[in-house]
N, C-alpha and C positions, 0 to 999 in steps of 0.2 A: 482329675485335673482339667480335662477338655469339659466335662459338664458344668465343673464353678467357672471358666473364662467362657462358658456361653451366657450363665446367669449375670456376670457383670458388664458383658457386652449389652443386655436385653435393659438391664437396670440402667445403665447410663446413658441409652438412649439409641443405641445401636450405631451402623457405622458413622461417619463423616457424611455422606448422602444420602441418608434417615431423617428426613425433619420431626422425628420422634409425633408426627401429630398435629404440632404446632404449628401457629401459624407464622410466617414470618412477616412482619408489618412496614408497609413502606413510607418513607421520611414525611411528615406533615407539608401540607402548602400553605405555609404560613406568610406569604407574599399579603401587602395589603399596607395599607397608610397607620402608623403608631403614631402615640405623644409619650414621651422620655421624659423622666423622670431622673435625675442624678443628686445621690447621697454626695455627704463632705468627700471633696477628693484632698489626697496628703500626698506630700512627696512636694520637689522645689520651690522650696521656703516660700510662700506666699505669692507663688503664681498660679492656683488654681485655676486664672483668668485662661488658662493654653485649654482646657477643657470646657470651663462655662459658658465661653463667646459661641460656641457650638454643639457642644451634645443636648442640652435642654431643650425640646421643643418636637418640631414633626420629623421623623424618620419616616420612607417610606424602603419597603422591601422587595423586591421585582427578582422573575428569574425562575430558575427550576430548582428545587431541592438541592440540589449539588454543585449548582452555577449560581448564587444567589448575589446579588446587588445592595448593599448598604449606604442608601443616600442619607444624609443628614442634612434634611431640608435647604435652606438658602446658602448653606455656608458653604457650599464648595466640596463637603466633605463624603466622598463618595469610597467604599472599601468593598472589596470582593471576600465571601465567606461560604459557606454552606451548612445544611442540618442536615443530621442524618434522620435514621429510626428510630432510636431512640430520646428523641427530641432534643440533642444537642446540640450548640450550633457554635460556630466561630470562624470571625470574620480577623482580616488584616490587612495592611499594608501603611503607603507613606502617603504626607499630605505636607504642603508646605502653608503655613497661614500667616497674614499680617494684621496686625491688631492695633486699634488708635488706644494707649492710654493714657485718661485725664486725673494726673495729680496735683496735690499743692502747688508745683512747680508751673506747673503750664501741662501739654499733651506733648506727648510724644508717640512716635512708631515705633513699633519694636513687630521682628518677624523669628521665624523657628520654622525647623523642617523636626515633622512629627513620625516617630515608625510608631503606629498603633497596634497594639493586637489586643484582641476580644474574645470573652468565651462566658458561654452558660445554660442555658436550657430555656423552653419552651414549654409552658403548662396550658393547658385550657380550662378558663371561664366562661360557662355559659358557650355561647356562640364564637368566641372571639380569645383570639390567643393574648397570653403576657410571657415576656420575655425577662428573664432575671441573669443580671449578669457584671461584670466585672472586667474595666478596662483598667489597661498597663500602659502608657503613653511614655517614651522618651522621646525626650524637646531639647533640641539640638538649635539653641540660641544663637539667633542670625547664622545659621544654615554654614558655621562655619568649620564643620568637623573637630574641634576641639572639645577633646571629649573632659578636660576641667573645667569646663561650664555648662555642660549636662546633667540634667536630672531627669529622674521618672518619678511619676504623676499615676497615681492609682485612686481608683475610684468607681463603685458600686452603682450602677443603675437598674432600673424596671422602670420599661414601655408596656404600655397597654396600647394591644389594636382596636383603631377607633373606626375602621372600614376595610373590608375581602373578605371573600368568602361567603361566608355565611354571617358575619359579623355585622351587626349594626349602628353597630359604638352602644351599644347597652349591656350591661352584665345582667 
């Protein structure tokens, strides 16, 4: 009995502080200036606009593997997240945004308080990282907590790093 529970201690790798050999790899620095990309977003009936007035364009990434910074270029929209080792990564928090829009009618203003959360992975091309991933947006219409005129807003993007690192904006 003591000799099979030594044989399956040795096969699966031995105790809890055995790194069996392996190695263990530490989270990518994937900090660095990106251009985003965003697929159809679905969710509150034809206001895609709470996502498109911002996520398409330059994202830039700052920080340490585990502290990392998520700007969304001019828009104001700045969220804290991190990657680990196995290139996962996901960012979150709130943003409030006010948006001019121009209908038949004439323009109007309209504002929302956003809780964003993010998640996906990190692959590398060449020199230079792409990020693939999927936001959840609830938009909280004119920031007034009633939650009967809330909706969530979901929608797929991929950024490509176009500068850090070792990266040169060329695949």
């Amino acid at each position: 009995m003591r000799l099979l529970m030594m044989i399956m201690l040795v096969a699966c790798g031995g105790d809890k502080g055995d790194s069996g050999g392996a190695e263990v790899s530490e989270p990518p620095d994937v900090t660095g200036r990106y251009n985003v990309q965003m697929s159809a977003a679905t969710g509150c009936e034809l206001e895609s606009y709470w996502l498109e007035e911002w996520i398409p364009g330059p994202l830039k990434i700052e920080g340490s593997p585990e502290a990392l910074t998520f700007n969304f270029g001019e828009a104001g929209m700045e969220f804290g997240g991190a990657v680990d080792n196995n290139k996962n990564y996901s960012f979150s928090g709130e943003a409030e945004i006010t948006l001019t829009l121009n209908e038949d009618t004439g323009s109007s203003e309209v504002m929302a308080r956003l809780e964003v959360s993010h998640d996906g992975s990190f692959d590398k091309r060449g020199d230079c990282w792409e990020m693939d991933g999927n936001f959840e947006v609830r938009v909280d219409e004119n920031n007034d907590g009633l939650e009967s005129n809330d909706c969530t807003i979901t929608s797929p993007i991929k950024a490509t790093q176009i500068e850090g690192g070792s990266c040169n904006g060329i695949l």
